[in-house]
N, C-alpha and C positions, 0 to 999 in steps of 0.2 A: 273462429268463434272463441271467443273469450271466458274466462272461468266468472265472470259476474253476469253475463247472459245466461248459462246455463243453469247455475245455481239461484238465477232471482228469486226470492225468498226460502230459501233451506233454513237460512234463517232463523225465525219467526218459525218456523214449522218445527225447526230441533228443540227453539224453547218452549213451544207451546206442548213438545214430547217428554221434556223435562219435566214439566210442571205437572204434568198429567201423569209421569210418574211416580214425583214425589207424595203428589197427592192421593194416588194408590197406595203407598207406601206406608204413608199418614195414616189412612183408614185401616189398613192390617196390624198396623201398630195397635192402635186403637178397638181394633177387633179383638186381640190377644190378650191385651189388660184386660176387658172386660171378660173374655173367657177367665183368666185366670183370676181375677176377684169372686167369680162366680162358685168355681170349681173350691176355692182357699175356702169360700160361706159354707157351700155345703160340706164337706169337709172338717169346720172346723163346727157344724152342725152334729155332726155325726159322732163326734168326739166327745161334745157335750151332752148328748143323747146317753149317750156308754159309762159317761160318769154319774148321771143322774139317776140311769137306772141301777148300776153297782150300788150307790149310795143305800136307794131305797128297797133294795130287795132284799129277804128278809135273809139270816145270816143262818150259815149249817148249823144243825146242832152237835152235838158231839156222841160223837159212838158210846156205845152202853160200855161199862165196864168189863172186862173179858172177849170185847168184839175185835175179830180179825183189822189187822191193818196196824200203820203205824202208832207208837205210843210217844206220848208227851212224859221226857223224865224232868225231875226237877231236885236237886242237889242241894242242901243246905250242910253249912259246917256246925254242928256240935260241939263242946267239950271233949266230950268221946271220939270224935272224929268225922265223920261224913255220915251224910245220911241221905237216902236216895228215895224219892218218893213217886208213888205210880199213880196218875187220875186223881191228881190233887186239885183242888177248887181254887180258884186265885180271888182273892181279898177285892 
């Protein structure tokens, strides 16, 4: 027996396993961009969400004068020399 009797059409059968896996391959490809377009949307939804709300929500106020926690100094030079100021108002 000869190797063209036994193998008649391997062939035609190996490219037809070829194609058929490329073309799996093709569609997972394609399954993955659209996963990851999708994922990058929301994502980049969610980001926009987070700035929109920081944007608009309303802003601390400032601790009363004498309240625990840290303080705001603020330093200006004089003539005289330095001068240090506590819970000052900015302009």
């Amino acid at each position: 027996m000869n190797a063209t009797a036994t193998d008649f059409g391997s062939n035609a059968l190996g490219a037809f396993l070829r194609a058929t896996g490329l073309l799996v391959l093709a569609l997972g490809a394609a399954l993955a961009l659209v996963f990851a377009f999708f994922a990058a949307l929301v994502v980049g939804l969610m980001i926009a969400g987070a700035a929109l709300a920081m944007r608009l929500w309303p802003a601390r106020k400032r601790p009363a004068p004498g309240a625990s926690g840290p303080e705001t100094l603020e330093a200006r030079r004089t003539p005289d020399g330095w001068v240090v100021e506590t819970f000052s108002t900015r302009n």
